[in-house]
BAKOLVO-301741 format. One line per 5 residues: their letters; for each residue x, y, z of C-alpha. Coordinates in nm, 3 decimals. Layout:
BEGIN
a	X:Y:Z; ...
! end
This chain:
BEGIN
xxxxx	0.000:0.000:0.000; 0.134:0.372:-0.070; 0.280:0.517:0.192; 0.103:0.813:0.184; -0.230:0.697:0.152
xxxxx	-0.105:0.467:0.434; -0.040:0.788:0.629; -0.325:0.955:0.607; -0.553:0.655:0.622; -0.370:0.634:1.013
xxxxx	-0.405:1.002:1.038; -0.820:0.938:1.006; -0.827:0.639:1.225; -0.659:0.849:1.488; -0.921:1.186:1.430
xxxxx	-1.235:0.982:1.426; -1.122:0.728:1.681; -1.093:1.084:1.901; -1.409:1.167:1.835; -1.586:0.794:1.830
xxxxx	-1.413:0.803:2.227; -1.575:1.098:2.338; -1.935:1.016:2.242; -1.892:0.684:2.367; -1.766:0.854:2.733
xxxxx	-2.067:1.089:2.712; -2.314:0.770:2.677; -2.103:0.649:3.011; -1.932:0.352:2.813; -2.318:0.210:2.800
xxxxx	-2.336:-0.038:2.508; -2.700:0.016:2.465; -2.710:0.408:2.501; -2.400:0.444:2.237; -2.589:0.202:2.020
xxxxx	-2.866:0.438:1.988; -2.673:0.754:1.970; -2.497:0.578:1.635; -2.790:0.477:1.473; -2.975:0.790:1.568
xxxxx	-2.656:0.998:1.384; -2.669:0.766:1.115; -2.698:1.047:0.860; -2.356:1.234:1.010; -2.211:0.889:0.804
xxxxx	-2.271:1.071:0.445; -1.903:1.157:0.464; -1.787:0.765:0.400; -1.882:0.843:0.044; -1.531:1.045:0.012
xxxxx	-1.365:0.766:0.200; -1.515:0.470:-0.009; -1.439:0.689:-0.358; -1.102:0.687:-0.213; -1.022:0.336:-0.154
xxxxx	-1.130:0.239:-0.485; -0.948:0.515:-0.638; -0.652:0.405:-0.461; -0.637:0.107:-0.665; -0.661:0.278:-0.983
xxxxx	-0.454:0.648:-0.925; -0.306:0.666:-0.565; -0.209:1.006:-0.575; -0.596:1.096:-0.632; -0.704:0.876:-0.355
xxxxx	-0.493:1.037:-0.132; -0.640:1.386:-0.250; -0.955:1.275:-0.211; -0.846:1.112:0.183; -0.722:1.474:0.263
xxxxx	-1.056:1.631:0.192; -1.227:1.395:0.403; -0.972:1.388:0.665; -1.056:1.775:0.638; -1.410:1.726:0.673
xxxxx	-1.314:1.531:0.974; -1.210:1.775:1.164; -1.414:2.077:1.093; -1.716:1.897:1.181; -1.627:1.654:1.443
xxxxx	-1.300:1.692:1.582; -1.242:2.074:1.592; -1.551:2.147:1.668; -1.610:2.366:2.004; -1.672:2.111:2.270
xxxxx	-1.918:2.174:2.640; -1.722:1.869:2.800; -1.431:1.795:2.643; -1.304:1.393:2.635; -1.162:1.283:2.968
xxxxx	-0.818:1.054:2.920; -0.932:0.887:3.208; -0.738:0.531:3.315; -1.063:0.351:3.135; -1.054:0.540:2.839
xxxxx	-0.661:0.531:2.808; -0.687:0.118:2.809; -0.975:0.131:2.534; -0.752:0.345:2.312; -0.436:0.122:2.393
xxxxx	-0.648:-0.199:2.294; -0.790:-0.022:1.942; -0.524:0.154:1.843; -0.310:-0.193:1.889; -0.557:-0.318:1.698
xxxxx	-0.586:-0.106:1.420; -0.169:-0.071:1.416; -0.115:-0.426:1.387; -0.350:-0.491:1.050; -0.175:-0.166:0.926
xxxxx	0.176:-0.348:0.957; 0.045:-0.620:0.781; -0.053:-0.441:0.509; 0.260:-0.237:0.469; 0.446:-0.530:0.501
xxxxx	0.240:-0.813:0.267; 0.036:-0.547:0.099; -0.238:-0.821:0.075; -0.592:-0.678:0.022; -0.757:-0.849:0.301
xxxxx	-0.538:-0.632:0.528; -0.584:-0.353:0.351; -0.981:-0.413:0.393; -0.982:-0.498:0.734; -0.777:-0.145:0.823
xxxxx	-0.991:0.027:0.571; -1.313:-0.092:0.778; -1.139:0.033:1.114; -1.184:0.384:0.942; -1.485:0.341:0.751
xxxxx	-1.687:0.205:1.033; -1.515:0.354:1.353; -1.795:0.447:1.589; -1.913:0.043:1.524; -1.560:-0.063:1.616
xxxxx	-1.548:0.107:1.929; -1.905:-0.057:2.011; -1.714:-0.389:1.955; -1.443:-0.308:2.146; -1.582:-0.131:2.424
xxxxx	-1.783:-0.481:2.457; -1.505:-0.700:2.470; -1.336:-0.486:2.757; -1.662:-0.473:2.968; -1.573:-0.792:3.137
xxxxx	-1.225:-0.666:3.229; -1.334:-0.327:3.329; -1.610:-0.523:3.527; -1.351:-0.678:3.747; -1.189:-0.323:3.746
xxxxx	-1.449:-0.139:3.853; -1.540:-0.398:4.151; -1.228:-0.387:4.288; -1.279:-0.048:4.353; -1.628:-0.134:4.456
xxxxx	-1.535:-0.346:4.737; -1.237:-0.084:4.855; -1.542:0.208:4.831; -1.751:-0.005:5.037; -1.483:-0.118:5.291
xxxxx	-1.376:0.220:5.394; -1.737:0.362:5.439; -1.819:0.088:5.652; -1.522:0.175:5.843; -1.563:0.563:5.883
xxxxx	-1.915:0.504:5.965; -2.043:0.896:5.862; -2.388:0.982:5.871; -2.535:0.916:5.583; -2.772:1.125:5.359
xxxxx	-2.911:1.021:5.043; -3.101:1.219:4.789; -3.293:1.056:4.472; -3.555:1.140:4.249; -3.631:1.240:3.873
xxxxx	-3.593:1.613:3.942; -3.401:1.800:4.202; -3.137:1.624:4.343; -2.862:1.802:4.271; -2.989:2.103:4.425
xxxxx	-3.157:1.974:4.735; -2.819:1.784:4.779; -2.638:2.143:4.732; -2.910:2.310:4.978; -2.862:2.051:5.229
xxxxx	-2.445:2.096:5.242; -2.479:2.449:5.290; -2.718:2.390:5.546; -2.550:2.157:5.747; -2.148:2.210:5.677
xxxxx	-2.113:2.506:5.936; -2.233:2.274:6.228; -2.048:1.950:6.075; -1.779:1.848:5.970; -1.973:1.728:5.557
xxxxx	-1.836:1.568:5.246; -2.129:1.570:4.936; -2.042:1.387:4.612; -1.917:1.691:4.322; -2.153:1.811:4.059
xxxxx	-2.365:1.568:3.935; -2.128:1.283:4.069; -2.431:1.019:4.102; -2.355:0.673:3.966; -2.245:0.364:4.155
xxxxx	-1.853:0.443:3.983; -1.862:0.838:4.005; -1.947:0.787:4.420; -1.738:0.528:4.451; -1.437:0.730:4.364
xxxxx	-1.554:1.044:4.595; -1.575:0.728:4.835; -1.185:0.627:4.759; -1.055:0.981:4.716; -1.208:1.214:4.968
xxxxx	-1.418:1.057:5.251; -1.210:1.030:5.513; -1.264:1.000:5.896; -1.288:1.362:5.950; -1.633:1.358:5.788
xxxxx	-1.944:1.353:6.015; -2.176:1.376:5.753; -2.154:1.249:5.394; -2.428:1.331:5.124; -2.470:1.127:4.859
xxxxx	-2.722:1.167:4.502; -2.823:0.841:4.362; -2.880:0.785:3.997; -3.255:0.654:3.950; -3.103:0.519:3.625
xxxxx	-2.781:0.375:3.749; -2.633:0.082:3.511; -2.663:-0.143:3.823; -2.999:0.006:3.979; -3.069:0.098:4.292
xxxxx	-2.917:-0.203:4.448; -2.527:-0.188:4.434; -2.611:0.188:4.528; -2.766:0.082:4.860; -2.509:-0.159:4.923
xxxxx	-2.249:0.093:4.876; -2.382:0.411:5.108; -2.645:0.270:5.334; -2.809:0.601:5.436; -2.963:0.626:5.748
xxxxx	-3.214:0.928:5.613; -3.284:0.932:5.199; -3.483:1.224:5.054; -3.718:1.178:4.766; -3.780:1.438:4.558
xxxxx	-3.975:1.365:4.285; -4.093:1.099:4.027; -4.147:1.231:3.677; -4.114:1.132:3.305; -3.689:1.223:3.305
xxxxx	-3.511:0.912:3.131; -3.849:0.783:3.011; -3.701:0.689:2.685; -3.440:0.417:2.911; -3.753:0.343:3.220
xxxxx	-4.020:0.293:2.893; -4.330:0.365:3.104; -4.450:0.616:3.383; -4.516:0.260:3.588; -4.179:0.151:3.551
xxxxx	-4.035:0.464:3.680; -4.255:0.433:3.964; -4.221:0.071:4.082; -3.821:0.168:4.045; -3.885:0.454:4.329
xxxxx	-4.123:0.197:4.510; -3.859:-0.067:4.531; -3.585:0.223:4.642; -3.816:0.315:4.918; -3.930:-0.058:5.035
xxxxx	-3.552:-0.109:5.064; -3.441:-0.158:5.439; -3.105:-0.074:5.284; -3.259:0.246:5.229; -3.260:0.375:5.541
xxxxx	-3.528:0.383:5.882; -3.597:0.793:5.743; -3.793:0.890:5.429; -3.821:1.239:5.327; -4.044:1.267:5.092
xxxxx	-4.217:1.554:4.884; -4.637:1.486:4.858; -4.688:1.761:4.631; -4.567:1.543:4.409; -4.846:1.331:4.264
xxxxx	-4.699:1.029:4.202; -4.490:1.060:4.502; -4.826:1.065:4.699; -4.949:0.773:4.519; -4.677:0.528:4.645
xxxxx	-4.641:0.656:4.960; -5.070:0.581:5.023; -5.024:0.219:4.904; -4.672:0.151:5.027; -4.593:-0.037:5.383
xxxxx	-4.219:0.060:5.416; -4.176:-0.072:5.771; -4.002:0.301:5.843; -4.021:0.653:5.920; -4.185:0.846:5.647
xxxxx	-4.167:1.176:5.705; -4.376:1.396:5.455; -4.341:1.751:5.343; -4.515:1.987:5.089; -4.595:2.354:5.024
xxxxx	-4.972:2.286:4.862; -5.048:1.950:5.067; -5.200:2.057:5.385; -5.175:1.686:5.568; -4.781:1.713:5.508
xxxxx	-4.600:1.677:5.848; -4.385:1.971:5.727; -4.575:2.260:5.583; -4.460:2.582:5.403; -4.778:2.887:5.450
xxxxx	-4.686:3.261:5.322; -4.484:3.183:5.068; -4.376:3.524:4.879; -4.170:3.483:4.579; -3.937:3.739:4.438
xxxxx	-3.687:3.777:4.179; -3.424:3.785:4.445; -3.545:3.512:4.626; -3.821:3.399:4.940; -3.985:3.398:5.222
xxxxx	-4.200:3.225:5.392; -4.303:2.971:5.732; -4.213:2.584:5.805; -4.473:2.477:5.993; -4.353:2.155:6.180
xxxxx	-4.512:1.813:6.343; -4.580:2.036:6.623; -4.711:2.333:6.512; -4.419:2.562:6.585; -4.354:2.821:6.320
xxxxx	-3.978:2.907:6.212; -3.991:3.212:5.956; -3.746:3.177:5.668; -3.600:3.439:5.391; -3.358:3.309:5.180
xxxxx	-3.153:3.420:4.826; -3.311:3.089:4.661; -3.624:3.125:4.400; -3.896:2.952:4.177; -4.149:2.708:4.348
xxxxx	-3.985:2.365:4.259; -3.652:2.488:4.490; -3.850:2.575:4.766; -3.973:2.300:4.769; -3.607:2.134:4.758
xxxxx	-3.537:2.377:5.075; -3.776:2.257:5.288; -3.658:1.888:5.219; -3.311:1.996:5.310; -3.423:2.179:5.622
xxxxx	-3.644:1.928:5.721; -3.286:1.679:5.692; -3.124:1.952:5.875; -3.328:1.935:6.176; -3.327:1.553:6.149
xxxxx	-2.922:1.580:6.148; -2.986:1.768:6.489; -2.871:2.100:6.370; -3.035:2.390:6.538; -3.291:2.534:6.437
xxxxx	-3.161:2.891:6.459; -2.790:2.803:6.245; -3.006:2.664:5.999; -3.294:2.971:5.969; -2.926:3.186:5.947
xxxxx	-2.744:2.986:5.689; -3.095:2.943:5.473; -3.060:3.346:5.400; -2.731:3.314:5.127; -2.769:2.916:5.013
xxxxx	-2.510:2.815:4.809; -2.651:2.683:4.460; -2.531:2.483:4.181; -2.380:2.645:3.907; -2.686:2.620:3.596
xxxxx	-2.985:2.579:3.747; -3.172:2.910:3.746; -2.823:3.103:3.781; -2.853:3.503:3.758; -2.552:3.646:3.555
xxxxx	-2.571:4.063:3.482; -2.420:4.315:3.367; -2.491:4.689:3.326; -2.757:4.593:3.046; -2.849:4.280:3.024
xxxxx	-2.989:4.005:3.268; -2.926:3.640:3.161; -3.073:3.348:3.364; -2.862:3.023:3.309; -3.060:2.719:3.322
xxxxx	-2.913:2.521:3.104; -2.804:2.195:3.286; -3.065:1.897:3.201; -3.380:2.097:3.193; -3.709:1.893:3.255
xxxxx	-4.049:2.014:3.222; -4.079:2.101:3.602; -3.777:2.268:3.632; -3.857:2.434:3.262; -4.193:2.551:3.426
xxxxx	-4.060:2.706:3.707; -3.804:2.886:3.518; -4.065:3.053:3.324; -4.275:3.158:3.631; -3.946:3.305:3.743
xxxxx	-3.876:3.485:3.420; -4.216:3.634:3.443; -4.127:3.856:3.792; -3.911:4.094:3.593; -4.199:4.323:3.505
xxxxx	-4.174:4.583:3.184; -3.872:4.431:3.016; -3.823:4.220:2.701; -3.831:3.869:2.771; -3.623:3.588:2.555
xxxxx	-3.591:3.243:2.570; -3.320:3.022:2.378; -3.379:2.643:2.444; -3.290:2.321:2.233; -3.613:2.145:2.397
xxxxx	-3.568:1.809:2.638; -3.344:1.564:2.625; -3.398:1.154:2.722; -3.768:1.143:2.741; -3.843:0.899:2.462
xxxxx	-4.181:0.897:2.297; -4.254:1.125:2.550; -4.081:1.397:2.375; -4.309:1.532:2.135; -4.577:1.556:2.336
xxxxx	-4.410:1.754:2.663; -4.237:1.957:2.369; -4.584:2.065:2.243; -4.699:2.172:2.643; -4.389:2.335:2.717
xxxxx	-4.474:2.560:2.352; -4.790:2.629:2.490; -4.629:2.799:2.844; -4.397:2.937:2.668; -4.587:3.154:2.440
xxxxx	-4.769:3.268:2.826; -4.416:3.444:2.920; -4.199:3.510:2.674; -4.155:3.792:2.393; -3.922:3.622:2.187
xxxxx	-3.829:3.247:2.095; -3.501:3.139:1.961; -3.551:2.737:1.961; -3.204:2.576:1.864; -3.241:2.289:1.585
xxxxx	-3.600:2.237:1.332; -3.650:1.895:1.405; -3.581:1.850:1.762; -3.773:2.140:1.820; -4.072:2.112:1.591
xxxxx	-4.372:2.050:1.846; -4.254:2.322:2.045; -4.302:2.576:1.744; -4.687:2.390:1.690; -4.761:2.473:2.052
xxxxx	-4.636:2.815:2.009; -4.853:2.855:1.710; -5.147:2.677:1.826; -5.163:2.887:2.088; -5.146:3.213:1.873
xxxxx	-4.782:3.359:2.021; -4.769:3.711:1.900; -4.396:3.722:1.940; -4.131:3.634:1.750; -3.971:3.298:1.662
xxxxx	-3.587:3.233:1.500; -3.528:2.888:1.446; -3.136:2.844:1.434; -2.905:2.579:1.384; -2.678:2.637:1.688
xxxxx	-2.612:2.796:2.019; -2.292:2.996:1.840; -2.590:3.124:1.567; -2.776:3.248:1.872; -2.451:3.413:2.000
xxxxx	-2.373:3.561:1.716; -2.741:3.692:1.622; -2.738:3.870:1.998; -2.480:4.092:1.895; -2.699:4.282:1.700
xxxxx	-3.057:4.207:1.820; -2.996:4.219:2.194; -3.137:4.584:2.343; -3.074:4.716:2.715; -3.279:4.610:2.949
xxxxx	-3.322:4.221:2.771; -3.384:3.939:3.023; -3.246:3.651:2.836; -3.322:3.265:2.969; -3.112:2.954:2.828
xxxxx	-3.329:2.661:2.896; -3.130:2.338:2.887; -2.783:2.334:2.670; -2.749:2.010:2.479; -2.472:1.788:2.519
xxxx	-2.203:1.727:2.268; -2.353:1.397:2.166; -2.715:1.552:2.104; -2.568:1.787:1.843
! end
């Protein structure tokens, strides 16, 4: 084979092996999710024309092959690999032995062809290239066992060293809102203990098992801990792992319908988390929640349920004069027994209220006093996305971009429509992970939005579609820019934006939703 259509052919393997990697990473190494995502991107593919023309060329003129491998190579990376990433690809110690194993792979039938130039060879290295996301699948699949082992090694050492601190244990789950309860609860609690809570999002059986390994240690008191409700492994290796003393429930809604398949699903999976003994003797759960509600009536859990709500009036834990403001809230906890503890606090929009009072209700379970927490509820510390107020002399942006759902979109909204007398945008890409659900939450949220808003930019035609029909449908006088991209959107604000603008990015869509 030429050597330099033997170079370049490497040179390919190598940029879309790159960018194969990091979509596999972002589907969390999940066979079945990275499955989908490459037959649901089928039509990114069109490129292999260039690099089919070019292996048949190369049998014919080389030098035009490899002309024709450049321009696809070039293709390559303007619209995969150099492409502005929102979370770039991670060389973590799993990844590294992935790429070790493919690119040994893919070296080895390249030596053979250089060496025997025998065409089999040459296919086989061709396909590598041709069909790289598919090899990856392949490969990824023949490590799982390995990284199996791997991954319980670490297990067990996770589990050991937990047992042996012994913290007090907090767990938070639920389709919505555990981030930011977990976040409220920290800041609640952190002055008066000594508290550890897993980073970010950090919510699989791996990603706490390494805050586990790396951080808990026996200075910690307190440890709070989010659980997936779609973990790989369920709820069960989970439990094993942290076995909370309290968990808080948040909510039980359609998010990751397209992996649960049904509303019931979803639900038994919360049912079974709370039936758990492993699961701890303290439920706190939130009963404005419907389906919450539901389980809990027909559910004997053989524990402490402990119920709170800001619309149910036979909650334990109560919230009555509720004011919301742009800057935040106040209102009254009304406990068990009857005593009243007035609140303000810096946090806003009815769904994180309601995430406040399940962290303050685990505060005073934790034993901290009543008065620290009432003090440190004024300035809560909140994760970085979720309904996050950036200004600047001009301009007011609201940042809500991590994993909207149509609760959380909702609220946002309702929030958006406290700044009185000012022009009102909204830039969102629609949901993400709701399956057949999709289209028909996409035409609800249309409808609310044309309620609020003054302006629509909605980011991609066909994701986006039903959101535009419930916009129409339900006669929005505003105006609507369709747009391929957030940089389009970006770019379009330098001329359109005017002082005084409230702007709110609902949801951002990962890399491998683009």
């Amino acid at each position: 084979m030429d050597k330099v259509f033997l170079s370049l052919l490497a040179a390919n393997f190598v940029i879309r092996s790159l960018y194969s990697l990091h979509m596999l990473q972002l589907e969390e190494y999940s066979e079945k999710k990275y499955i989908r995502w490459i037959f649901s991107h089928i039509n990114k593919y069109i490129i292999n024309i260039l690099l089919i023309a070019s292996f048949i060329l190369y049998f014919f003129h080389p030098l035009y092959a490899s002309l024709i491998l450049l321009i696809s190579i070039f293709l390559d990376l303007k619209l995969f690999l150099l492409k502005k990433k929102k979370k770039r690809l991670v060389f973590t110690k799993r990844l590294r032995r992935l790429m070790y194993t493919s690119f040994s792979l893919f070296a080895i039938f390249l030596s053979l062809t250089f060496i025997y130039s025998n065409i089999i060879y040459e296919i086989i290295a061709f396909t590598f290239v041709l069909f790289n996301s598919l090899f990856y699948y392949i490969t990824n699949g023949i490590l799982i066992p390995i990284e199996r082992l791997i991954n319980e090694y670490y297990y067990k050492d996770a589990k050991r060293k937990i047992s042996r601190l012994n913290p007090s244990t907090v767990a938070v789950t639920g389709s919505y809102g555990k981030t930011s309860t977990k976040y409220y609860l920290y800041h609640l609690v952190s002055e008066h203990y000594k508290s550890l809570m897993t980073p970010e999002s950090y919510n699989t059986t791996m990603g706490i098992t390494k805050t586990i390994r790396e951080k808990l240690d026996k200075s910690h008191e307190v440890f709070i801990v989010e659980l997936a409700e779609n973990d790989n492994y369920g709820y069960d290796k989970l439990l094993e792992l942290v076995k909370p003393q309290i968990s808080i429930l948040t909510s039980i809604g359609i998010q990751h319908f397209e992996e649960f398949e049904s509303l019931d699903n979803i639900i038994q999976n919360f049912k079974n988390f709370i039936l758990d003994n492993r699961s701890g003797k303290k439920i706190i759960a939130n009963i404005d929640d419907e389906n919450i509600k539901k389980v809990l009536e027909n559910i004997d859990a053989n524990k402490e349920i402990i119920t709170c709500a800001i619309n149910e009036k036979e909650a334990q834990y109560k919230v009555e004069e509720l004011k919301l403001s742009k800057d935040g809230a106040s209102f009254v906890v009304i406990t068990p027994n009857n005593q009243k503890f007035y609140f303000e606090t810096n946090v806003y929009g009815n769904e994180n209220i309601r995430n406040l009072l399940l962290a303050i209700v685990a505060s005073f379970e934790l034993k901290v006093p009543v008065e620290e927490v009432i003090e440190r509820a004024k300035n809560v510390v909140k994760p970085k996305h979720r309904l996050e107020i950036v200004r600047n002399d001009t301009i007011t942006v609201i940042d809500d971009t991590f994993n909207s759902n149509p609760k959380g979109f909702k609220m946002a909204l309702e929030y958006l429509s406290l700044f009185e007398n000012r022009r009102k945008i909204i830039v969102t890409p629609g949901f993400v992970e709701l399956g057949e659900k999709e289209d028909e939450e996409h035409y609800k949220i249309g409808k609310e939005i044309a309620k609020y808003v003054d302006v629509v930019f909605l980011i991609g035609e066909k994701r986006t579609e039903k959101i535009y029909k419930g916009l129409i449908d339900s006669n929005f006088e505003g105006k609507i820019f369709i747009v391929e991209d957030l940089n389009e959107v970006i770019e379009k604000f330098k001329s359109f934006l005017q002082p005084g603008d409230i702007v709110l990015f609902e949801n951002d869509l990962p890399d491998n939703y683009n």
